[in-house]
Each structure stands twice: as C-alpha cells, then as structure tokens.
N, C-alpha and C positions, 0 to 999 in steps of 0.2 A: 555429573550434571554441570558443575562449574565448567571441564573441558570443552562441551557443549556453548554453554555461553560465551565463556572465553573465544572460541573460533566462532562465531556466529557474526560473518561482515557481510556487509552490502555487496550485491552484485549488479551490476549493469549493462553487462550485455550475456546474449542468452543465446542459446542453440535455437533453429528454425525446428524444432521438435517438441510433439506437446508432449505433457505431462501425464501418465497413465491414472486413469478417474481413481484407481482405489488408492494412489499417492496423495491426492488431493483429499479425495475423502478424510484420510487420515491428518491430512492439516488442516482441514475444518473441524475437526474433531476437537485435535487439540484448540484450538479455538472456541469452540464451545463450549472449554470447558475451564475457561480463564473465569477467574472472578468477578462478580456485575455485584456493585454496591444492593444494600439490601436482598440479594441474590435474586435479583431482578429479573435478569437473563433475556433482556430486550434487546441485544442487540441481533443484526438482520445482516444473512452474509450472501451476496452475489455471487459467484464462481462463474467469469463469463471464460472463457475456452475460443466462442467464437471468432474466428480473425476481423468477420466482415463488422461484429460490435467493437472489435476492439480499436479497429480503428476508424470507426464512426465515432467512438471517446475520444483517442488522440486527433482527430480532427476538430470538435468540439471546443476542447480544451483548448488549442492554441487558437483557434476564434478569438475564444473569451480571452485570453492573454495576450493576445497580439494587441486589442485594442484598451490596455490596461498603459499606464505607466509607471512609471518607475519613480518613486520617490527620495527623499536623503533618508527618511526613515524604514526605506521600504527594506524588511526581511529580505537577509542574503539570497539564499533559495529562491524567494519569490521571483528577485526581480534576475536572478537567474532564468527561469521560467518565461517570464514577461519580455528580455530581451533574445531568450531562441526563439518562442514565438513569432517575434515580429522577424528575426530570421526567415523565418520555414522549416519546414520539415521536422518541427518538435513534437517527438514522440514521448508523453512521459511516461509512460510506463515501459520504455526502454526495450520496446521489440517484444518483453516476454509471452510465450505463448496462453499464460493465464494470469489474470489480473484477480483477487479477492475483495471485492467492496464490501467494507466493514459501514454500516449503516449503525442507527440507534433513531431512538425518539427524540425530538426537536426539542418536546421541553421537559427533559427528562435531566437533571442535574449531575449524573455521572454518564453521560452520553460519551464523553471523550476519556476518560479514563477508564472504562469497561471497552472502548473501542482498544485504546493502546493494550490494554491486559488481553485481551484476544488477537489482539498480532502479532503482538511478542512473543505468546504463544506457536502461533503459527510458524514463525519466522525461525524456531528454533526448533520444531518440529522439523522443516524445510530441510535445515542444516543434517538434521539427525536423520534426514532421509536421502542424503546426499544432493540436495536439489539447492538450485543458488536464490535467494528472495530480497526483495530492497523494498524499505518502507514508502509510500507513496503518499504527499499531501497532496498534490492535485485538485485531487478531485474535493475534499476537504474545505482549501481555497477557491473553490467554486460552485460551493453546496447551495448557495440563493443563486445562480444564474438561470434565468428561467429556462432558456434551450435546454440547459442540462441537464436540469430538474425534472423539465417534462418528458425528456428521453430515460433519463435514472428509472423514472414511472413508468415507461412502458416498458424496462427491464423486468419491475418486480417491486423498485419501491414504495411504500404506502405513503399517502398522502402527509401523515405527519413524523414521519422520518426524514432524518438528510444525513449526509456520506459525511461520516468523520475521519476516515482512512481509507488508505487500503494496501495489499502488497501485492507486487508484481514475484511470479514464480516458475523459474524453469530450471533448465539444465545450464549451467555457466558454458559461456563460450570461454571455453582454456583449452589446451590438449586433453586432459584427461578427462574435462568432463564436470569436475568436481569445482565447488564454487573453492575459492582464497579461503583459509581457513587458519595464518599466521595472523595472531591475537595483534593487535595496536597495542602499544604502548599508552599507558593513561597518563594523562598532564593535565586532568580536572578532574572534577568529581571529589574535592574533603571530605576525608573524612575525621570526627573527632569524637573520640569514647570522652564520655563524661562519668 
C-alpha cells in the first residue's frame, strides 16, 4: 500500500483513448468508499466520458477565468488558471478523456474533506490500475458561478450541492502508457513524535 502511495503523481497529459467503464466503476468505488464525517456519505459523483461535455466545462471555465484577475494574494494555481485563460485554449482538465466531479452538500461542514478522502481514494485506485489521474480545483474555484452552476445542474447536480473537486483520468501520454510512477522526494510535510 505504501508503494502504491509512494508512486501515486499527477499526470497531465493523456492518450486520445477512453477509459473502459468497469475501470472507472472501480474508481468510483473506491471513492465511495473513502470516509464521510459522521459516515454521512453525501457526497455526489459525476463521471462525465462525454467529449462534447467535456469541453462545454473546459469552455466554461476559462470564460469565468479569463475575466477574473489576478491579484498579489491571489493563490499560485489560480492565477495560473486566470492568466492561460486569458491566453486561450485552457483546458483544465488537461485533455483527459474522463473528468470525476466530486460534489457534496453546500452546507454540510465536511463537504471538502469527504470530498478530498474520496479522491485520494480514487487517485490511488487510478494508479493501482495502471491509469494516470491529477487532482482538479477548477471547477471547485468556480462552484458559485452561475453559468456553471446551472450547467453542473443539468449534468446531475442537486440544487443544494456544489463541486468541491474533482479528478481528471486516463491513460498517461508516455511510451508505455503508464502514468510517472518515480516517488518525489519530500522537502515538507514535519513530522515530530512526541
């Protein structure tokens, strides 16, 4: 299991090949079966596949970010986000052929951390099934935009949910196929036994 976590990195770019549904099945599985405070088990998972939704989102998204700025406090990532945007052609979910929207209830107090405990899941499930996966805020950072929201809704999501993640999921574009799977070296994360 350690090995597992240990090799478990981000991928970002993906093969033009979708993912076979009972690969997926089994990562929303594991997903479902991450731990939800009070064992709640509210959270609400998307699996869009579709090309033409998927980039109806990545079209979306960089709408809403293109006409965002970019602040001195503004989160790296974000304003990463914010200035491809205003680029073009920003895809965030990075081509993959299936995107996972991890959903919860709005005013549900472990809505983000039942979200991350079921991705992580996922994401190591991914790995343990040879498939390459990278965590997604996006959509997360754009859970009140209305466009979005009312599109999210004719996805699937209920009126008082909103997207707290999600993870994009395919086949690594490498030769072999196989997502990067050499551990990073840690330079954070203390730890101290008491």
């Amino acid at each position: 299991m350690l090995d597992l976590i240990k090799t478990r990195r981000s991928t970002r770019k993906y093969l033009d090949r979708p993912v076979p549904r009972e690969l997926l099945e089994q990562i929303v599985e594991a997903g479902r079966y991450a731990p939800s405070g009070g064992n709640n088990q509210t959270g609400h998972f998307l699996v869009v596949t579709d090309p033409a939704v998927l980039a109806r989102l990545a079209e979306m998204a960089q709408e809403a970010f293109a006409g965002m700025e970019v602040m001195e406090n503004t989160y790296r990532s974000l304003a990463f986000a914010i200035q491809a945007a205003k680029r073009g052609g920003y895809v965030f979910h990075y081509h993959a052929p299936t995107l996972i929207i991890a959903a919860n209830k709005k005013d549900y107090g472990n809505n983000m951390a039942d979200t991350a405990c079921a991705l992580e899941n996922m994401m190591l499930m991914a790995n343990a099934l040879d498939l390459g996966s990278c965590w997604i805020n996006q959509l997360r950072w754009l859970n009140e935009d209305p466009a979005l929201l009312a599109y999210e809704r004719e996805l699937g999501l209920a009126e008082d949910e909103r997207v707290y993640g999600a993870v994009a999921v395919g086949f690594a574009d490498t030769p072999d196929g196989l997502p990067e799977r050499t551990p990073l070296p840690r330079t954070g994360n203390r730890v101290e036994y008491i």
